[in-house]
N, C-alpha and C positions, 0 to 999 in steps of 0.2 A: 451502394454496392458493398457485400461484405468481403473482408478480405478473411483469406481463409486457402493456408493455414496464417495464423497471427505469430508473430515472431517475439518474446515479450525477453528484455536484458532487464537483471534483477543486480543490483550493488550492494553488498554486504561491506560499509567502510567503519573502520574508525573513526572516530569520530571528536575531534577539538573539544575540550568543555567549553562550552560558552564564548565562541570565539567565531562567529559564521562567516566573517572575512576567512578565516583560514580557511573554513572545510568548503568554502565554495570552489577556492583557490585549488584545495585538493580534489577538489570533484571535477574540476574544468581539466585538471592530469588526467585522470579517468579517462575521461569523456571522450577527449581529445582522440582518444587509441581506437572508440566506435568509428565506423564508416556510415554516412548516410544512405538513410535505406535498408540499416542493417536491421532494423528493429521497426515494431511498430508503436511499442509500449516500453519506456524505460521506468523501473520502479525504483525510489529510494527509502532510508528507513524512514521511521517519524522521528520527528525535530531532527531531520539532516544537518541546520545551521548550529544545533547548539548544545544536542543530545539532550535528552528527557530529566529537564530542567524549567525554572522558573526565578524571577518573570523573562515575557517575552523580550528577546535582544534583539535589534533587527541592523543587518547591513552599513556597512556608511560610505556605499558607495554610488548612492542617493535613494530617493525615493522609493518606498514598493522593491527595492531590490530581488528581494528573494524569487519575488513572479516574474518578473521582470527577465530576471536569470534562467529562470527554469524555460520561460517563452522564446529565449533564443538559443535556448540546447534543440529545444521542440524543433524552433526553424531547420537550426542546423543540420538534424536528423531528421528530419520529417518523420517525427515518432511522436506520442505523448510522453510527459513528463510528471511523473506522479512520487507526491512525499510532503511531509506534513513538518509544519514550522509553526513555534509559539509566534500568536503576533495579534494585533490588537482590530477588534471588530469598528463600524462604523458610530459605532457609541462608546468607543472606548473598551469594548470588555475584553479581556484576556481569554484568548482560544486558543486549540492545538487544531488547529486546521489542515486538513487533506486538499490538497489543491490537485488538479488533474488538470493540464495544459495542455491541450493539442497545437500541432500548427496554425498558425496563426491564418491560413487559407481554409482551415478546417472547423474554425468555431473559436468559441473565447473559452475562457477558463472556466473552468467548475469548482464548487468546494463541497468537501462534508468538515464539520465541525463533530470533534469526535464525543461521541453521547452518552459514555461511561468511563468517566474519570477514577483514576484510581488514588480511592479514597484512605488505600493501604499508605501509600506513600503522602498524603494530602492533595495531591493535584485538585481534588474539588475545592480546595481552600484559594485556589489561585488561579485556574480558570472557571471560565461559566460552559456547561453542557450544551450540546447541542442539541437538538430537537426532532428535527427530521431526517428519517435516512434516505440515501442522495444514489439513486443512480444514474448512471451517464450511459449515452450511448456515442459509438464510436467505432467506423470502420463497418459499420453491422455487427459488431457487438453489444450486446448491455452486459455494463459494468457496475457493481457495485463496490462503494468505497465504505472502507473499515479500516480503525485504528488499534493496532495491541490492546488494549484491555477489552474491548467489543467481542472480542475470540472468544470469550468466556458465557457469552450470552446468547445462547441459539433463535431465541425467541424473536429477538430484534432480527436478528440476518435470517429468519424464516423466509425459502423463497416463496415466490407467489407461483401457485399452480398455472394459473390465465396466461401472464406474461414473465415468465422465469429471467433471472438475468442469468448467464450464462458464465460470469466469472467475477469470485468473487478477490479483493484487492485489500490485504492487513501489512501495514507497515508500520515496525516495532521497533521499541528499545526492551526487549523480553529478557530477563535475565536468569544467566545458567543455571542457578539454584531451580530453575521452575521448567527449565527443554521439555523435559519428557512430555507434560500438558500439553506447552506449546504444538511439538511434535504432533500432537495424539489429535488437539482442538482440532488444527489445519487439517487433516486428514477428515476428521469427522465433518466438518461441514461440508467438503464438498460429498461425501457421500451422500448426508444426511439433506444436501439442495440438487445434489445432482447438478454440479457444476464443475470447473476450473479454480481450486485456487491459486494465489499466489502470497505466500506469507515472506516478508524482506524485511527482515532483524538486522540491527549492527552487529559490530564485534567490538574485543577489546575491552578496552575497563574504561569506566566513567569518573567524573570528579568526585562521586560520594563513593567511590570503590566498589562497584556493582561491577563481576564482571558480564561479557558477555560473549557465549559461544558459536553465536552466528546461528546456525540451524535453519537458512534459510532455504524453502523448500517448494516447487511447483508439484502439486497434486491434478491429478485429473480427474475424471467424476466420479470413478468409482473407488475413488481414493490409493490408488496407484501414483509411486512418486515420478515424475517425470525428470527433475532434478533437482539437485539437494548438497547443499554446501557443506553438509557434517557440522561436527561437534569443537574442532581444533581452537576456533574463538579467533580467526585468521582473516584477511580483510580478504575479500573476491568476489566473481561476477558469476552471477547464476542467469542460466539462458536456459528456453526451451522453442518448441514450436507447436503449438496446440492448435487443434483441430474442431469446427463447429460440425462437419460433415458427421465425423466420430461423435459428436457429442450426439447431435440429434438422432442420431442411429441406436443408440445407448437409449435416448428415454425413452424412445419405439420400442425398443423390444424389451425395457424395462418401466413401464410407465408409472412409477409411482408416486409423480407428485401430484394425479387427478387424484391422487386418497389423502393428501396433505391437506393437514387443517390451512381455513383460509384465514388470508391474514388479518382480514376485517371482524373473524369472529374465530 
């Protein structure tokens, strides 16, 4: 049964260098102030635990922590829980993984491994790319998961005319020297897919001095902002309420993903 309208909280935090015992610590403050049921989808940035760093650090407050954690925010709010942490695959390799956690009565977790590493900064020197792009469905929604640098590549989030997913999900460490793109990408895919995005940046400065101005922002499909955190570089919560009614009423009377090249050829 789809729910609809979706209620989706977005976290714009600062962020600990390399320290995910803190920022969990500060996330459980956050969190704490949501009401269950407030939300159906809670998003965080990528590498929540440790900011857009390397190698992967993980928790010590045992095992698998970080899912672990995020599966009992999910319980607590019967919402998903979505945001990406370095951490190491079942052969060892080093990934910036997107994990998406629903209620633990609603399914198990999902991941995308993010599939363009930015090779400006070396990230491909220290983790391995991912391969396949990952949508989830959830609630009667399809969701597609994307990481900050993916934004840049329309070709890969090309939706599919047949079975469109309906909202797309980029959770970033984007830094303010580059907003305006940021700004501009977000918007443009959802026109350019005729969908929902939701783009969730940090704030604040990082351990190599990058700052960052937040600019997190919910677009809607015809690339109309729904809500949007600004430029100030300030830690806060972005919320909207998005609509599949509205959407599908939108490709009706604008139908033009049946002229969208397909994704197979």
């Amino acid at each position: 049964m789809r729910v609809d309208p979706f209620h989706i909280v977005g976290i714009q935090a600062n962020l600990v260098w390399r320290e995910p015992d803190a920022n969990l610590t500060a996330f459980d403050k956050l969190l704490s102030n949501l009401t269950p049921d407030a939300c159906d989808l809670l998003v965080l940035p990528e590498m929540f635990t440790t900011g857009f760093s390397w190698p992967p650090v993980d928790p010590t407050k045992g095992a698998n922590t970080t899912v672990q954690w995020m599966q009992s925010w999910a319980d607590r709010l019967s919402c998903a829980v979505v945001g990406s942490v370095g951490c190491h695959d079942q052969e060892g390799s080093p990934r910036n993984r997107c994990w998406f956690v629903p209620p633990t009565a609603e399914g198990s977790p999902a991941y995308y491994d993010k599939r363009h590493l930015f090779s400006l900064a070396g990230e491909h020197h220290h983790f391995k790319a991912g391969e396949k792009r990952i949508e989830v469905k959830f609630r009667g929604w399809r969701i597609l998961l994307q990481v900050c640098y993916d934004l840049r590549f329309p070709v890969f989030t090309r939706n599919d005319r047949e079975t469109p997913y309906d909202l797309a999900l980029y959770v970033a460490n984007w830094p303010e020297t580059r907003s305006s793109a940021w700004r501009t990408l977000l918007q443009a895919r959802a026109i350019e897919n005729q969908c929902f995005v939701v783009g969730i940046n940090r704030s604040g400065t990082d351990g190599n001095g990058h700052r960052y101005a937040g600019d997190s922002l919910i677009a809607d499909f015809a690339g109309s902002l729904l809500a949007d955190t600004g430029s100030d570089g300030l830690p806060k919560t972005l919320q909207a309420a998005i609509s599949h009614e509205d959407l599908q009423a939108f490709r009706t009377k604008l139908p033009f993903l049946k002229d969208a090249d397909s994704r197979k050829g």
